[in-house]
RODO-2510 file (C-alpha; in nm, 4 decimals, decimal comma):
residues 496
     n   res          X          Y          Z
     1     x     0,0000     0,0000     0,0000
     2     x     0,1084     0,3667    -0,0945
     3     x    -0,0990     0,5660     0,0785
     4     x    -0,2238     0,7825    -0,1313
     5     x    -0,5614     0,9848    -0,0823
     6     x    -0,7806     0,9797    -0,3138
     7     x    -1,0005     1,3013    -0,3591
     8     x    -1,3183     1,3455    -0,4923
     9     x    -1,4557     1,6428    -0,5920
    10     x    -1,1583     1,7834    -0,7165
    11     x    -1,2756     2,0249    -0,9796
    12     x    -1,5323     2,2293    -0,7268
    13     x    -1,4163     2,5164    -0,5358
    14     x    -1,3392     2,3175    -0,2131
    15     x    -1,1448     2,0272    -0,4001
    16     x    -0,9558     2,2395    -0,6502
    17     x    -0,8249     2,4242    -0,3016
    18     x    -0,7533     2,0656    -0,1544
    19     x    -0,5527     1,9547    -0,3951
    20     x    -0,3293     2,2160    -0,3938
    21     x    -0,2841     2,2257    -0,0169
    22     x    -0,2721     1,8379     0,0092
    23     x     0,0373     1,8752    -0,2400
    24     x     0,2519     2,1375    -0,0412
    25     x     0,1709     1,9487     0,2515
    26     x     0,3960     1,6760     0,0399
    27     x     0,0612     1,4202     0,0845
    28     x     0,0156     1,1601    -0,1992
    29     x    -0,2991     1,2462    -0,3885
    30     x    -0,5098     1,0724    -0,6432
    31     x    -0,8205     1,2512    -0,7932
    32     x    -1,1063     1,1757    -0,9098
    33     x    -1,1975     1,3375    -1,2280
    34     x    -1,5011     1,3733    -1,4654
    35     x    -1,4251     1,4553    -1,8350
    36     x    -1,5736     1,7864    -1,9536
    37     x    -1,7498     1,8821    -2,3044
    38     x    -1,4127     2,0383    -2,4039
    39     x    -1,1575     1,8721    -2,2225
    40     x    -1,0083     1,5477    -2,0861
    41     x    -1,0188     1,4431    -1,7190
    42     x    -0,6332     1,4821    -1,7364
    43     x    -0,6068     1,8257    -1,8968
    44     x    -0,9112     1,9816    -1,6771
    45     x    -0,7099     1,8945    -1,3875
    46     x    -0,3795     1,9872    -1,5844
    47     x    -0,5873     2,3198    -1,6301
    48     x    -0,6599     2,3670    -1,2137
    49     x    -0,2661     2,2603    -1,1880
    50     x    -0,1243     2,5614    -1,3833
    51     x    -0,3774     2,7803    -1,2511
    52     x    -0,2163     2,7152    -0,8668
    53     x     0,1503     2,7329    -1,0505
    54     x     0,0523     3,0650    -1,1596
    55     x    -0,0717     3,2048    -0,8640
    56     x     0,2324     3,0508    -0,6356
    57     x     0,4882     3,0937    -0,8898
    58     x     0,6060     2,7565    -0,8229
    59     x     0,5952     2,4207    -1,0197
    60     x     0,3636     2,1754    -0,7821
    61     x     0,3524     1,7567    -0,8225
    62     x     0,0653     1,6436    -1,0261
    63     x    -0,1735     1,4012    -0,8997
    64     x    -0,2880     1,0495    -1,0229
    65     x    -0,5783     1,1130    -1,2309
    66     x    -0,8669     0,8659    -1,2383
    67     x    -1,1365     0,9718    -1,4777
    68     x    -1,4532     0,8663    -1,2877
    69     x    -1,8244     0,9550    -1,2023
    70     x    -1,9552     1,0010    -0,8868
    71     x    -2,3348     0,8904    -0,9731
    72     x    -2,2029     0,5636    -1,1408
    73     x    -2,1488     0,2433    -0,9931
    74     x    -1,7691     0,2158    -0,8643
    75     x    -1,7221     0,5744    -0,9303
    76     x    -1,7400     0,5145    -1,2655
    77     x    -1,3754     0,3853    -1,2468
    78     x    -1,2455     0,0969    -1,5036
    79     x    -1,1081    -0,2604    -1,3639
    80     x    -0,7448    -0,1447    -1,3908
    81     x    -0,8234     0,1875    -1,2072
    82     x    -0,9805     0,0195    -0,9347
    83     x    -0,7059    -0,2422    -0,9052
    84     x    -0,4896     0,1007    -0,9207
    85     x    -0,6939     0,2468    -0,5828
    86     x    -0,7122    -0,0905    -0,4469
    87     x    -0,2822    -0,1063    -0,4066
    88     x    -0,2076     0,2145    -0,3804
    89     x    -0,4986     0,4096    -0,1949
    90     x    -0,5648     0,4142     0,2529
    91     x    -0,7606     0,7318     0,2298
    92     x    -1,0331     0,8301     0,1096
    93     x    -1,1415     1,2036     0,1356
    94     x    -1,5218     1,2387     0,0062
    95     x    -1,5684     1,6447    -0,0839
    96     x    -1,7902     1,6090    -0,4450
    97     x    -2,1647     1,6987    -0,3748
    98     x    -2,4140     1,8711    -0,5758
    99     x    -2,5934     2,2502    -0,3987
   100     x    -2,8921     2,2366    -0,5765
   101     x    -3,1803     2,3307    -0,3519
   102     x    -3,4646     2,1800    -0,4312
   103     x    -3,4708     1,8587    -0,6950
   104     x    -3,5044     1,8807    -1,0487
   105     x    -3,5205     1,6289    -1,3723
   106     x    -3,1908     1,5262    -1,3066
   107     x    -3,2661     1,4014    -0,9879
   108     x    -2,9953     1,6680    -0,8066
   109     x    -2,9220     1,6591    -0,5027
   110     x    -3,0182     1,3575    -0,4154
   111     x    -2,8199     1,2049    -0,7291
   112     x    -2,5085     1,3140    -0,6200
   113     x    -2,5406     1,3617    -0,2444
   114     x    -2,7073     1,0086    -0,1511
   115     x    -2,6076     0,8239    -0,4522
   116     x    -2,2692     0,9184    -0,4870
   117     x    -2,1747     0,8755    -0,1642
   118     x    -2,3453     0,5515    -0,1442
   119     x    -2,1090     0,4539    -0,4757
   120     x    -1,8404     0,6183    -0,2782
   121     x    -1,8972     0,3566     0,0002
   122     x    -1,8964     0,1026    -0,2168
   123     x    -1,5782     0,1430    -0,3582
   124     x    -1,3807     0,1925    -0,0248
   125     x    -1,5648    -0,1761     0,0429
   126     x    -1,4094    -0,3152    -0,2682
   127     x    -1,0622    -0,1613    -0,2455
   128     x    -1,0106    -0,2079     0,1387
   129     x    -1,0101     0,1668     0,2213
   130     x    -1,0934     0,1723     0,6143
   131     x    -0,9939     0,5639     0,6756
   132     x    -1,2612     0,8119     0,5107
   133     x    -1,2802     1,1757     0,5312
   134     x    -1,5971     1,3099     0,4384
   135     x    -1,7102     1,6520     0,3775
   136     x    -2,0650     1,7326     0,5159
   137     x    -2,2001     2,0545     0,5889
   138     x    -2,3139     2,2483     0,8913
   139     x    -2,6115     2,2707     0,7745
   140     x    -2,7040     1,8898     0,8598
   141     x    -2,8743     2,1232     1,1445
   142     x    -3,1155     2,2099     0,9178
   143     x    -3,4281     2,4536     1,1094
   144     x    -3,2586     2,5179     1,4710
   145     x    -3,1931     2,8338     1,6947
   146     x    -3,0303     2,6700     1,9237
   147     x    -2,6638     2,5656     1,9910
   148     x    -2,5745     2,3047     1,6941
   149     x    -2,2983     2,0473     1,8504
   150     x    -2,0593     1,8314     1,6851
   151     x    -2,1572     1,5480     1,8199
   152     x    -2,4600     1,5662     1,7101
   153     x    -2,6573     1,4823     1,4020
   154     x    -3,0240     1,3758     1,3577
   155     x    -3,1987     1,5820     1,6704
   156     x    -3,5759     1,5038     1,4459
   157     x    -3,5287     1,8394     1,3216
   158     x    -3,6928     2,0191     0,9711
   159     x    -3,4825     2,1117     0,6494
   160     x    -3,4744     2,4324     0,4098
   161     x    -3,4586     2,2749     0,1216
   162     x    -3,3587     1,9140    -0,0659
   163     x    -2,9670     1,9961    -0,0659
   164     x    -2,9605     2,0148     0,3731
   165     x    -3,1954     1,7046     0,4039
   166     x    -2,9789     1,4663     0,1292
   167     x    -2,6524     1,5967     0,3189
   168     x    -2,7779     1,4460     0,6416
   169     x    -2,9040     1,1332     0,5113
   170     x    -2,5512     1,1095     0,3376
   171     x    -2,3856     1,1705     0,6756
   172     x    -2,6150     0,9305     0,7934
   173     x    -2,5291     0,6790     0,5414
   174     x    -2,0852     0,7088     0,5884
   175     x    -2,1565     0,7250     1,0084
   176     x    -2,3158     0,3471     0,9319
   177     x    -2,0349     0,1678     0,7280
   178     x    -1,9216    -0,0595     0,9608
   179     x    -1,6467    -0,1747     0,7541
   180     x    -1,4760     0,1686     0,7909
   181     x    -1,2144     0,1393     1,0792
   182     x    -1,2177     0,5512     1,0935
   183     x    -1,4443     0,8451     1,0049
   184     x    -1,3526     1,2048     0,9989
   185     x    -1,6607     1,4465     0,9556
   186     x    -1,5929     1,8253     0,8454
   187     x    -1,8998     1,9920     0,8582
   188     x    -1,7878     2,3909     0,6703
   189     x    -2,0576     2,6475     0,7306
   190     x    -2,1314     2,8539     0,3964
   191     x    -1,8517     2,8432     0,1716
   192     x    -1,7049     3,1962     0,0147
   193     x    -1,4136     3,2907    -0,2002
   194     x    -1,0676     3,3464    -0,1319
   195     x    -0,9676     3,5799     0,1580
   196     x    -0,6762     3,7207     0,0069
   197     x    -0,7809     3,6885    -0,3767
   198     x    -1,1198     3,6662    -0,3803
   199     x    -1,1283     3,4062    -0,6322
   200     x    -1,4495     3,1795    -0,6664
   201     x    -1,5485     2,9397    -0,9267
   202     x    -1,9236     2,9768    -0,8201
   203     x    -2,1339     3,2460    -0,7833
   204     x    -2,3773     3,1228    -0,4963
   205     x    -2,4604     3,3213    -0,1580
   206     x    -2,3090     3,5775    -0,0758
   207     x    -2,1782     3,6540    -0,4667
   208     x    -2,5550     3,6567    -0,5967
   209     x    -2,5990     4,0022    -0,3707
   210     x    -2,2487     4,1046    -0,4858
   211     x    -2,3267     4,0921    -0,8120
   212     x    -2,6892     4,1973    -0,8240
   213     x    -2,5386     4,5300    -0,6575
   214     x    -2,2579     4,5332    -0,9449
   215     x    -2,5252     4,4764    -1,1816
   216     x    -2,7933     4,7587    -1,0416
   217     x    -2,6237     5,0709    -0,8657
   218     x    -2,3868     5,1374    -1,2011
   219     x    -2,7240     5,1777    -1,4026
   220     x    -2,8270     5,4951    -1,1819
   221     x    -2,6656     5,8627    -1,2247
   222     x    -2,4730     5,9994    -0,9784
   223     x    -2,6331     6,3427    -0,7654
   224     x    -2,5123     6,6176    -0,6993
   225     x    -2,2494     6,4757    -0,4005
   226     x    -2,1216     6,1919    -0,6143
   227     x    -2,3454     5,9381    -0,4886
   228     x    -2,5895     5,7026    -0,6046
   229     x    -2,9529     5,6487    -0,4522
   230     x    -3,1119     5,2814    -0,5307
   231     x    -3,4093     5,2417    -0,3146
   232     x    -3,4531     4,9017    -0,1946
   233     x    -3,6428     4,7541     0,0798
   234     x    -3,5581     4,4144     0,1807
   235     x    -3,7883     4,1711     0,4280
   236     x    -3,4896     4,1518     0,6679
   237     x    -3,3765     4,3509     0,9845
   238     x    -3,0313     4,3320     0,8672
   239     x    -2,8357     4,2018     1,1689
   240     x    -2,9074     3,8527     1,0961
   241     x    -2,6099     3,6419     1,2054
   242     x    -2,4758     3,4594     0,8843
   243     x    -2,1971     3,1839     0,9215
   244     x    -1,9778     3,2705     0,6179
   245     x    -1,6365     3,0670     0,5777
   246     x    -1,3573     3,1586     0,3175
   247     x    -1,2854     2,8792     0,0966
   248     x    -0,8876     2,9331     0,1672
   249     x    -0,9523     2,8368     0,5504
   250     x    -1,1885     2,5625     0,4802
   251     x    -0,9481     2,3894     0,3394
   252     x    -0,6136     2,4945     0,4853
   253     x    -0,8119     2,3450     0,8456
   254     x    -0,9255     2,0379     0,6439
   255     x    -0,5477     1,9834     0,5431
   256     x    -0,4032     2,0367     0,9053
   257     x    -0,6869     1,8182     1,0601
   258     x    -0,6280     1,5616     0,7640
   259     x    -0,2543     1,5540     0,8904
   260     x    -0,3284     1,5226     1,2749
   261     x    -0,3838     1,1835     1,4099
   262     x    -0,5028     1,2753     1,7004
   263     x    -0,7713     1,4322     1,5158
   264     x    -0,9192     1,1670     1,3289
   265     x    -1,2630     1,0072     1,3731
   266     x    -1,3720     1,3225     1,4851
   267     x    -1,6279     1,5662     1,3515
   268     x    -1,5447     1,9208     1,3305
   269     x    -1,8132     2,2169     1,3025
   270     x    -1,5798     2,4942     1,0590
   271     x    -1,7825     2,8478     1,1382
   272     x    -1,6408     3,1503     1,1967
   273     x    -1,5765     3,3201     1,5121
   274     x    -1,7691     3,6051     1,4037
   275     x    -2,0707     3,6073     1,1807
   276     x    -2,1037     3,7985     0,9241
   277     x    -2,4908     3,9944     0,8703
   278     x    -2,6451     4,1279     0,5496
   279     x    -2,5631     4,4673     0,6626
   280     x    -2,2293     4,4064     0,6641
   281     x    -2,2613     4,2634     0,2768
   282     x    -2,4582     4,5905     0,2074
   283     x    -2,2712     4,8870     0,3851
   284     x    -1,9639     4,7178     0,1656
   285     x    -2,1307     4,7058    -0,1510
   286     x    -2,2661     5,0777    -0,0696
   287     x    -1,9238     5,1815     0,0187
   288     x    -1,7558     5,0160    -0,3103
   289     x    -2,0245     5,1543    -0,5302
   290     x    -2,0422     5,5236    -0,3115
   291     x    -2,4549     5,4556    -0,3442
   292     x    -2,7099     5,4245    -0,0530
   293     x    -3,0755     5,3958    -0,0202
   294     x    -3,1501     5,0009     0,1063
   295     x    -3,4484     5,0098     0,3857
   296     x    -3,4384     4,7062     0,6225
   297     x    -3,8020     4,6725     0,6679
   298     x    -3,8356     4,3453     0,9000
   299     x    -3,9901     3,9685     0,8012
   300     x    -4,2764     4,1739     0,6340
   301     x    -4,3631     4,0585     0,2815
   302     x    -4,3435     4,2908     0,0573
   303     x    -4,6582     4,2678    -0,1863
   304     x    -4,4896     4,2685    -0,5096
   305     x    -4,7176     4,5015    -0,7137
   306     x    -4,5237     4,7524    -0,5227
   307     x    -4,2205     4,7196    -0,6109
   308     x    -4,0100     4,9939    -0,8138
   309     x    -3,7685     4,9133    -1,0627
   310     x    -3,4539     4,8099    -0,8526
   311     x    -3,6609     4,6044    -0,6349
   312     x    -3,8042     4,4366    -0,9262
   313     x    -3,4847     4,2854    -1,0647
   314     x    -3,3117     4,2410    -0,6643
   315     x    -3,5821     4,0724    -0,5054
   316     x    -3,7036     3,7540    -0,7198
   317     x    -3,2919     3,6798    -0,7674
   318     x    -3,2412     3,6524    -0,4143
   319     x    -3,6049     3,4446    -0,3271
   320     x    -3,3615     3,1077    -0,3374
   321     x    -3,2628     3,1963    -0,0128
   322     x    -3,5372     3,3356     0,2005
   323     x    -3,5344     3,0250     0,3737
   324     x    -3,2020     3,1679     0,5440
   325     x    -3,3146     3,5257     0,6072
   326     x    -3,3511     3,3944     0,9590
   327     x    -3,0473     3,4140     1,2124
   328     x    -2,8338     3,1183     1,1498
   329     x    -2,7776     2,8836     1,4423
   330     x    -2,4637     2,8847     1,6601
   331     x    -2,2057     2,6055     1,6092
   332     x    -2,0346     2,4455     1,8662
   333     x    -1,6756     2,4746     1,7291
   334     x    -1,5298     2,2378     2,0410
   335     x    -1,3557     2,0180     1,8422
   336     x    -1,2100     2,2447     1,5664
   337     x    -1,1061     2,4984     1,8689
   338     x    -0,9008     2,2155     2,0327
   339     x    -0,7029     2,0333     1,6721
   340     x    -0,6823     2,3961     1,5021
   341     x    -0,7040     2,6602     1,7367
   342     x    -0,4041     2,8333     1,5779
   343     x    -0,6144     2,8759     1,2662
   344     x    -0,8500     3,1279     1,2924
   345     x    -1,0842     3,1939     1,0783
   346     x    -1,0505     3,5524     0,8586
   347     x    -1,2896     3,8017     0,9056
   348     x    -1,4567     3,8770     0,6221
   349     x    -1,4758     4,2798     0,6661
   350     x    -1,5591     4,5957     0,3744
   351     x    -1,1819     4,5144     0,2258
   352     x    -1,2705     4,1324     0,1547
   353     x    -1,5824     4,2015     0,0258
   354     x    -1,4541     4,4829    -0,1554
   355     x    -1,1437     4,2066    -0,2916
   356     x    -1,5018     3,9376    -0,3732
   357     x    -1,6713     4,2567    -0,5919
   358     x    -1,2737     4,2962    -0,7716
   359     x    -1,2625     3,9723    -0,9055
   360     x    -1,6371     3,8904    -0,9683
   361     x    -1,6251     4,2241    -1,1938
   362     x    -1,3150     4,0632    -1,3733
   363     x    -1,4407     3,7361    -1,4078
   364     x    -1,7289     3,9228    -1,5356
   365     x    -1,9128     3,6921    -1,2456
   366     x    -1,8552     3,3872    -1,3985
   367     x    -1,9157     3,4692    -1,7669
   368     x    -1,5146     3,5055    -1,8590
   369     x    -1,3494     3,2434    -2,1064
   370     x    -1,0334     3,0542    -1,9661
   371     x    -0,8294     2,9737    -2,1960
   372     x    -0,6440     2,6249    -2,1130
   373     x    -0,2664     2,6860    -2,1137
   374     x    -0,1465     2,3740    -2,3808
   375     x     0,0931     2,1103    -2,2406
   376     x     0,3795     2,0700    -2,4952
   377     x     0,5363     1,7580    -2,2762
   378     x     0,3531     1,4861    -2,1775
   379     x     0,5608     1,2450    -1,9616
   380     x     0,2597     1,0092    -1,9387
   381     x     0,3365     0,9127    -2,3087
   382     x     0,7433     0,9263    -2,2764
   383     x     0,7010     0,6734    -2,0243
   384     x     0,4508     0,4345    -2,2092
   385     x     0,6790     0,4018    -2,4847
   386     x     0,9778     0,3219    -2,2629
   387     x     0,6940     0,0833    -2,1290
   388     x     0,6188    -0,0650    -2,4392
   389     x     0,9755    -0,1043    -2,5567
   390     x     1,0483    -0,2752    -2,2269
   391     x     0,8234    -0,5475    -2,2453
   392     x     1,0354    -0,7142    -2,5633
   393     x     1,3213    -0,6987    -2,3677
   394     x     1,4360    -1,0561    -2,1292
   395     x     1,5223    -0,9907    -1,8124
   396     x     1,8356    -1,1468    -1,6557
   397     x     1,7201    -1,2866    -1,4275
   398     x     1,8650    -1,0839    -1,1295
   399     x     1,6074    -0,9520    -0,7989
   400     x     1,4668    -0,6300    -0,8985
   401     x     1,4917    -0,2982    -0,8072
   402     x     1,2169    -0,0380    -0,7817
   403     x     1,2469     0,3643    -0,7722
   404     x     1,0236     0,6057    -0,8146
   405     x     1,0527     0,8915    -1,0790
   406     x     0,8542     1,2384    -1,0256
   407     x     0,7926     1,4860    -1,2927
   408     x     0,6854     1,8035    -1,1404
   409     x     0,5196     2,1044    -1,3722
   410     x     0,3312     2,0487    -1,6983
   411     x     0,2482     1,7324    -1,8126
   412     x     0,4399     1,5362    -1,5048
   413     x     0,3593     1,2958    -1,2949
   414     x     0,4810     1,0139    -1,1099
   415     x     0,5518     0,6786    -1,1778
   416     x     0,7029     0,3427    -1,0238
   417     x     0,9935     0,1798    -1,2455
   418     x     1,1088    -0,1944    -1,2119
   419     x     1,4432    -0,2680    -1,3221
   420     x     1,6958    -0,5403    -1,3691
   421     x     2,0310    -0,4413    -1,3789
   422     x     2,0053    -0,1699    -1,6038
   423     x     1,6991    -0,2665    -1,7889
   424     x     1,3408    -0,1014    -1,7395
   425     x     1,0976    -0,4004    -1,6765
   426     x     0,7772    -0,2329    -1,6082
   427     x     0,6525     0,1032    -1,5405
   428     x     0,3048     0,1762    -1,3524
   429     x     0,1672     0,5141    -1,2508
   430     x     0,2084     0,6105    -0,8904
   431     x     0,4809     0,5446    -0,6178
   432     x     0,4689     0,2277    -0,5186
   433     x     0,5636     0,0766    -0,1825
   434     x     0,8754    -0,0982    -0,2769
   435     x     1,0490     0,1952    -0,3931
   436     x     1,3277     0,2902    -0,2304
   437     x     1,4551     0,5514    -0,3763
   438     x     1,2743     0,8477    -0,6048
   439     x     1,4338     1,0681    -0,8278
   440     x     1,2659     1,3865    -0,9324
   441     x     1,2712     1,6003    -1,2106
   442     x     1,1481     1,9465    -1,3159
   443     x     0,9628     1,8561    -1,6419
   444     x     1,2102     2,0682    -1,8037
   445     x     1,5285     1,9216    -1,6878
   446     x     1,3668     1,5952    -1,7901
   447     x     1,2811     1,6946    -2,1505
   448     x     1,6301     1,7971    -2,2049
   449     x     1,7684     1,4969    -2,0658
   450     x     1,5428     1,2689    -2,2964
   451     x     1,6133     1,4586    -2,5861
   452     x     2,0090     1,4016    -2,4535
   453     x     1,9656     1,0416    -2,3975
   454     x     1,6711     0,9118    -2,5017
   455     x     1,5425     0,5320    -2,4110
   456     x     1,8947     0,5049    -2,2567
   457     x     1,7818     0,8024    -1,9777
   458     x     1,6197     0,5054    -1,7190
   459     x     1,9804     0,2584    -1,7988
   460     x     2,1651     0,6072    -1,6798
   461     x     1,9223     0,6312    -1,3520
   462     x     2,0091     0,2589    -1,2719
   463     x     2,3938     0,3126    -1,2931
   464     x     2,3638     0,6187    -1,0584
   465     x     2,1497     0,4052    -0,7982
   466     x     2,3850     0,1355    -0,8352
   467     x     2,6860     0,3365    -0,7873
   468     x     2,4893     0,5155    -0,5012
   469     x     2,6771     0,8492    -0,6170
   470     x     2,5911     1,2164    -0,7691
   471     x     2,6853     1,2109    -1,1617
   472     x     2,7537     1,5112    -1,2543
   473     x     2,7248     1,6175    -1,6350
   474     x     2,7886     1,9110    -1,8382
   475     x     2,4423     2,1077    -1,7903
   476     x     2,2838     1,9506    -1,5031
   477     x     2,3380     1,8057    -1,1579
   478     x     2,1502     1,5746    -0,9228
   479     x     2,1305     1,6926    -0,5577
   480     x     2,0960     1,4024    -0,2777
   481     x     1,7759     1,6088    -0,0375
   482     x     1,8365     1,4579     0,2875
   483     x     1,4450     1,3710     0,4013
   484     x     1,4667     1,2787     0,7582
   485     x     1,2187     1,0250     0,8743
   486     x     1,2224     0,8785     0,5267
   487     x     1,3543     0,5801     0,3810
   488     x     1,3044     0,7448     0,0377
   489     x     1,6310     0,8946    -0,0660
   490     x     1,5508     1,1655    -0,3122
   491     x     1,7407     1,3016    -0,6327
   492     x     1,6355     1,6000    -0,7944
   493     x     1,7424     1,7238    -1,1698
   494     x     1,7513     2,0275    -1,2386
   495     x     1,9051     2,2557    -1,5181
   496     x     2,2224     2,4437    -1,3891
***
């Protein structure tokens, strides 16, 4: 076994987030992956890869990618992809779900929320995975003003909507695998964008008023003071509590609590220390846009044949939701205060939401085109033809030996190589338990030393392992990283 996680998920918000945070951590991840319209399983995760490399300015590991489906019967996954989990794969760490509200022809949520994780289940049965992390939502709670504890789950209480009732019968469902020897519940309140960047890939919440406001207080002229007057009532007093998370904490806790062992087969409420209230969303958006004129008239209804023009657009957009125009519960955060106290959560104040309205405008709120940065190397295929060209060749006869090799950037990967003597027996994706050592390459450094040496590159890795030495060349050099706690010794190539 490996030990790799495998993620699902992985192309939302939260998972995109995960994976990047599960790879600096230096964990072993596998993801789950659905192909799109335009693009591959592998490239859209390729795509969420350079978008972190970007943004860090560093090249990152890529992980395995299993091209799957949630809603299908063993995830959708192939026999040699489930033989793949099955040796290489402890973990699993459940975050795909679908928000929809309230159900619809495709059968959302309950599709995706009940049946996926039910497939889910299923698959850690099959494969022998024991240890699952699964993301839930605070909002099991469903109706409740009082104190919502960790500990707790089905209390006979009512639901909003579809999305909060299939959650907790999906809780339900993980908390009653008794073939699981561990369960680790995070339960996120609502999820928003990025504290520091404000990115978001959906436009739910707290975004629909930021963008409604984007959308309506431009269209009036300013007075005579430079401001803008959009009278608005809304059916609210405005000091509503409202548990809003940033997506960057969700899942830098997650991470920390994923790597603390005295933290699993817990369940962890992640709210914020201080609520946030649709005042506070307001006042910001008033500030940003230098406008005024909402009313905060109370839970009144307001008949709609009264509405003026504003009103008439803002209103119906935000009806979704007027299930939560109630004060949101309090959440006991016992758990999450004891395993990651020294994370707390960011207050979202005027300059986040300010940093939310910034990028929403120039994402154009979801609208903009990304265009997929193309992936001139592609290791995957280097490595199948060494694979192929392997196979004709006899072996010697002599014990093998196994090493890993990492490609990190575009196009890498990581794969396990067999060897005999100096020639390549078998290659299979991931790191596999009897490798010893690992080298790893920039994919860069690695093109140039293929296009140096060519199916005599893995013969030149054996010798080097053999020797148990540095060899040094012209342009490059191969640093020994001393990894304590490690039996892995680890080479990385670099150019000079």
């Amino acid at each position: 076994m490996s030990n790799y996680v495998l993620l699902t998920g992985s192309t939302g918000l939260l998972g995109r987030y995960l994976i990047r945070d599960l790879l600096l951590a230096g964990q072993r991840v596998a993801v789950l992956a659905r192909p799109s319209r335009k693009e591959t399983a592998t490239e859209r995760i390729e795509s969420i890869m350079q978008m972190w490399e970007c943004e860090l300015g560093q090249l990152l590991p890529r992980p395995i990618c299993l091209e799957g489906d949630i809603c299908s019967e063993g995830l959708g996954l192939d026999k040699a992809s489930r033989n793949w989990v099955a040796d290489h794969c402890s973990t699993m760490l459940h975050s795909a779900a679908s928000l929809t509200f309230h159900s619809d022809g495709s059968g959302e949520p309950y599709r995706s929320n009940v049946g996926g994780t039910q497939n889910m289940l299923g698959l850690c049965r099959e494969t022998g995975i024991r240890d699952l992390h699964y993301v839930s939502t605070a909002y099991v709670c469903g109706l409740r003003d009082d104190i919502c504890r960790e500990d707790e789950l089905d209390v006979g209480q009512s639901f909003r909507n579809d999305y909060e009732k299939t959650k907790l019968e999906a809780e339900t469902l993980v908390r009653k695998a008794d073939f699981l020897d561990q369960l680790t519940v995070y339960r996120p309140a609502v999820i928003s964008g990025d504290s520091k960047t404000g990115y978001t890939n959906t436009y739910h919440g707290l975004y629909l008023y930021l963008r409604l406001m984007a959308i309506l207080v431009p269209q009036q002229d300013l007075d005579e003071h430079g401001r803008r007057y959009t009278p608005i009532r809304l059916p609210m007093a405005g000091d509503e509590r409202r548990n809003v998370v940033p997506i960057d904490w969700v899942s830098e806790v997650i991470t920390h609590l994923f790597q603390t062992p005295e933290a699993r087969g817990k369940t962890f409420n992640l709210a914020p220390q201080k609520c946030l209230t649709p005042r506070d969303i307001i006042d910001a958006g008033y500030k940003y846009f230098n406008s005024t004129g909402v009313e905060y008239v109370g839970n009144t209804k307001i008949d709609p044949t009264t509405y003026n023009r504003f009103e008439a657009e803002f209103l119906p957009s935000i009806g979704m939701y007027d299930n939560y125009e109630a004060t949101d519960p309090t959440f006991d955060c016992t758990n999450l205060r004891k395993y990651a106290g020294h994370l707390p959560c960011p207050v979202i104040d005027d300059e986040m939401l300010h940093q939310y309205i910034r990028f929403g405008e120039e994402d154009r709120w979801g609208k903009r085109r990304h265009r997929a940065i193309p992936c001139r190397f592609d290791a995957l295929q280097i490595l199948e033809t060494l694979s192929r060209s392997c196979q004709k060749r006899p072996t010697s006869g002599r014990p093998l030996d196994f090493f890993a090799l990492e490609i990190i950037g575009p196009g890498g990967g990581q794969w396990s190589l067999a060897m005999s003597g100096t020639h390549l027996v078998n290659v299979t994706r991931g790191v596999h338990e009897k490798c010893e050592k690992r080298l790893q390459f920039t994919q860069e450094a690695f093109t140039k030393l293929f296009e140096q040496e060519g199916d005599k590159i893995i013969a030149s890795f054996s010798r080097q392992f053999a020797e148990d030495s540095v060899d040094r060349r012209d342009d490059w050099h191969l640093n020994q990283l001393d990894q304590p706690g490690t039996p892995i010794d680890i080479y990385v190539a670099s150019p000079d």
